[in-house]
N, C-alpha and C positions, 0 to 999 in steps of 0.2 A: 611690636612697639618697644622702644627701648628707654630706661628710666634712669640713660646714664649722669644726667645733670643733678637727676634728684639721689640719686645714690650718694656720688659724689658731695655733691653738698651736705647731705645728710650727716653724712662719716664727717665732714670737715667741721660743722656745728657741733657735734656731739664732743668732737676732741677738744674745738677749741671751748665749750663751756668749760668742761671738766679739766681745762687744761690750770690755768693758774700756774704753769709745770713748765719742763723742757728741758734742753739739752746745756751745759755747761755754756755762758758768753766767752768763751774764752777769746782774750783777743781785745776784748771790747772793754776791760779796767784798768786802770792803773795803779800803783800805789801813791797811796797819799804823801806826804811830804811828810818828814821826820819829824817826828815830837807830836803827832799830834793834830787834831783842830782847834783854831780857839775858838772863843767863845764870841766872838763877830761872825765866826762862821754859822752861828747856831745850830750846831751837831751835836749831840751830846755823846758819851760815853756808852758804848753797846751795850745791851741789856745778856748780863752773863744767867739769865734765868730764862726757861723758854716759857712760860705762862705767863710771865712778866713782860716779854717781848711780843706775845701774840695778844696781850690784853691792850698795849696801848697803841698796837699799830690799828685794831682793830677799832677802837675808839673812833680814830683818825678814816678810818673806810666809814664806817655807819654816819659819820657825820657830813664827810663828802660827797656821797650819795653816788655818784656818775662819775666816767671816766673815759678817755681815747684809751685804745690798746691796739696792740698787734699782737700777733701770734705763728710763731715759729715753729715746727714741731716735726718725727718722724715716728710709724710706727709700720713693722711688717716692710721694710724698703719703702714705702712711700714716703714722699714729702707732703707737706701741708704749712701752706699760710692764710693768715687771715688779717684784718685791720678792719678796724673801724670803731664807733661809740654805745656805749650803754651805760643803761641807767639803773642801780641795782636797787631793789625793791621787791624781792621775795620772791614767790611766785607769780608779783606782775612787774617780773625785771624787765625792760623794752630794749631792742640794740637793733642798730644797722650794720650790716659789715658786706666786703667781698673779699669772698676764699678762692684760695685756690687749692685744688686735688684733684690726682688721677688728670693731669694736663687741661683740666676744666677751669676757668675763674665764670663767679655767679656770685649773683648780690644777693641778700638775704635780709628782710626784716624780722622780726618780733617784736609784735603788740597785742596786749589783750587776749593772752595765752596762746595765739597762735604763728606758726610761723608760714613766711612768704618766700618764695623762691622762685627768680626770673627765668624765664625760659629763655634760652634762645630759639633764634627763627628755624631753624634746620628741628631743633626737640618739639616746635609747635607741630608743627610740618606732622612730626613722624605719631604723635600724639595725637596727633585729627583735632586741634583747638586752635582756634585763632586768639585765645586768652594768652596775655604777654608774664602772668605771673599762674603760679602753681601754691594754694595751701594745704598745709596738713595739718591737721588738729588734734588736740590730746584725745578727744575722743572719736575717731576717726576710726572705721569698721572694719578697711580694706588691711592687707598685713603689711605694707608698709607705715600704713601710719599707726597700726598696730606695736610696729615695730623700734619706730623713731617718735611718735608721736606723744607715747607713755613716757617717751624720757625728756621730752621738750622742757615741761614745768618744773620737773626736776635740777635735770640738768643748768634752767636758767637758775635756780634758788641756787645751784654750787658752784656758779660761776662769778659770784660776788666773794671778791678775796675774803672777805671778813669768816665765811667758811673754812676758807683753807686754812687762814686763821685759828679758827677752834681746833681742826684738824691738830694746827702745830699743839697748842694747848693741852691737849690730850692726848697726845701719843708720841707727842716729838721732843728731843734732847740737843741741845745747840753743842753742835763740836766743837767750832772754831767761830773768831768773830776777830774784823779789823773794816779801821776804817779807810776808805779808798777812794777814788772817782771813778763814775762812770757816766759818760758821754758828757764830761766838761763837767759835771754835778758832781758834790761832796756827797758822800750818803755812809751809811754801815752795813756793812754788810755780814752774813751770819752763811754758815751752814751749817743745816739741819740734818737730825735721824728721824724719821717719822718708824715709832712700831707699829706694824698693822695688829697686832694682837693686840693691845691694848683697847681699843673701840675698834673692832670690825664695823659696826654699824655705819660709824665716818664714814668708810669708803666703799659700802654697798649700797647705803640709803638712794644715792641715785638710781640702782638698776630696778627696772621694771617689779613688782610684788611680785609675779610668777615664779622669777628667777632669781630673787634675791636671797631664798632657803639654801637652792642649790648651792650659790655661791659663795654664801656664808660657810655652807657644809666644807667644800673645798680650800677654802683659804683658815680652817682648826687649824689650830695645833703646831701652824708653821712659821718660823720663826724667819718673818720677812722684815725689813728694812728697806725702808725708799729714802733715798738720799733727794735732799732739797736748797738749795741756796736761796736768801734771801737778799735783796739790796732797797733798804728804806729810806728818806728824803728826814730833811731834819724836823718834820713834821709825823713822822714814823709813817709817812704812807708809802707804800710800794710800789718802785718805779721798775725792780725788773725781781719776777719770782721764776725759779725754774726746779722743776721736777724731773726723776728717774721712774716709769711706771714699771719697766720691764720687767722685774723681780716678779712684781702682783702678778702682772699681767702670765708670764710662765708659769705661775701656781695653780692660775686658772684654765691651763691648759693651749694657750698662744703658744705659736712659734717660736722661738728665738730670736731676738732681732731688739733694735731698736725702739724704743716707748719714751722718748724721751720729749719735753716741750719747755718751749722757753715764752713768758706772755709778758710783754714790757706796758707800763702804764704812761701817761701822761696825763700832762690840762685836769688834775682832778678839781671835782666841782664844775666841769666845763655843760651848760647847759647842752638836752640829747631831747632832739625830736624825732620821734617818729610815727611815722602815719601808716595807715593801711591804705594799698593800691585802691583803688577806684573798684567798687564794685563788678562795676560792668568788663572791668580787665582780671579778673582773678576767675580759674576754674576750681574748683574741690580735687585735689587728687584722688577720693577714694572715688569720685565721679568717673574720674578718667579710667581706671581701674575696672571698674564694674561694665563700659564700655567695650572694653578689652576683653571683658568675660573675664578676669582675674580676680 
């Protein structure tokens, strides 16, 4: 039996939570017009202070609540995208989306800590389930959801920018800052240094308890920098954030290659329903699992 949709989506949710990140838009800004914005544009002046710039973009997320996004991303030569809506609210953040990775697109809920993942008819097939959706739950026995499942509540609580946010707050230093457009919108835009030495905890809190000793241990002592770009609305909310993980990611022993994600927002405030599939259509993956003798 093969659990290549639920891999694949797996790997695609986990990056796109933790994404917030990505790869330079290059191509996709222009510069602003000379002298400036006025003040009918209602843009204000970039914020030359980065706890000052993460304290009121932040404001601006906690009050919005919900948001459309997409998500761009590469890591190890694969590509990855995502789109769809969520509604941030901690460890009971709720979103729908479909990803695609590893040549798969698959739709995916989370609600009420758990998430849901469509099968298609060829994975039901080979699964032995006529169930059209697959869950996995944080506390889920079998080692995938072992594996993914420990990072679900996690991962949703750091996939509300206002994390990234703190993130900048604490460990980050604004290089440069001008204001520009991007995609017909005025905004400001900033690039950041985030030091990982400064709060290691920031950027391990999401990995599993098991493994978040080790990887503290490994990422001492070492003097990483992850480059960030930010592009905010004259609201200071975040219309396009993108991150460099690579650096981290090579500390911790990865490959070389690409860790880079770009996650654009829209419609903030935009109401986000979602539901859980229908009982009668959802199996337990660690069910399917134990089936399988695994």
């Amino acid at each position: 039996m093969r659990k290549t949709t639920l891999i694949a989506a797996g790997a695609a949710l986990v990056l796109t939570l933790t994404a917030c990140s990505g790869n330079s838009a290059t191509g996709t800004a222009e510069p602003a017009a000379a002298g400036g914005q006025s003040q009918t544009d209602g843009l204000a002046s970039p914020f030359t202070d980065a706890i000052k710039l993460a304290s009121e973009a932040k404001q601006g997320t906690e009050k919005s609540k919900s948001a459309k996004f997409t998500m761009e991303g590469s890591a190890a030569g694969q590509t990855m995208t995502a789109s769809g809506a969520m509604a941030f609210d901690g460890a009971d953040t709720k979103f729908s989306m479909t990803s695609t990775a590893a040549g798969q697109t698959t739709e995916m809920r989370m609600v009420d800590k758990v998430m849901y993942i469509k099968l298609p008819a060829e994975e039901q097939k080979q699964m032995g389930t006529d169930k059209p959706w697959a869950k996995i739950s944080a506390d889920g026995t079998d080692p995938f959801s072992q594996a993914i499942g420990g990072a679900l509540s996690k991962s949703a609580e750091q996939s509300d920018p206002s994390k990234m946010l703190e993130q900048i707050s604490k460990t980050g230093r604004i290089i440069s800052s001008d204001q520009t457009e991007l995609n017909g919108q005025k905004v400001n835009h900033y690039k950041v240094e985030l030091d990982v030495a400064k709060a290691l905890d920031q950027f391990t809190d999401q990995v599993p308890a098991a493994s978040r000793d080790q990887l503290t241990e490994k990422l001492k002592g070492k003097d990483l920098k992850l480059p960030a770009e930010l592009w905010l609305d004259k609201n200071n909310l975040p219309v396009q954030v993108t991150m460099d993980q690579g650096p981290m990611m090579q500390a911790l022993g990865a490959p070389a290659g690409d860790a880079k994600f770009t996650m654009k927002y829209s419609d903030w405030g935009t109401q986000v329903d979602v539901a859980a599939p229908p009982a009668d259509q959802v199996v337990d993956f660690g069910e399917l699992m134990k089936k399988a003798g695994r």
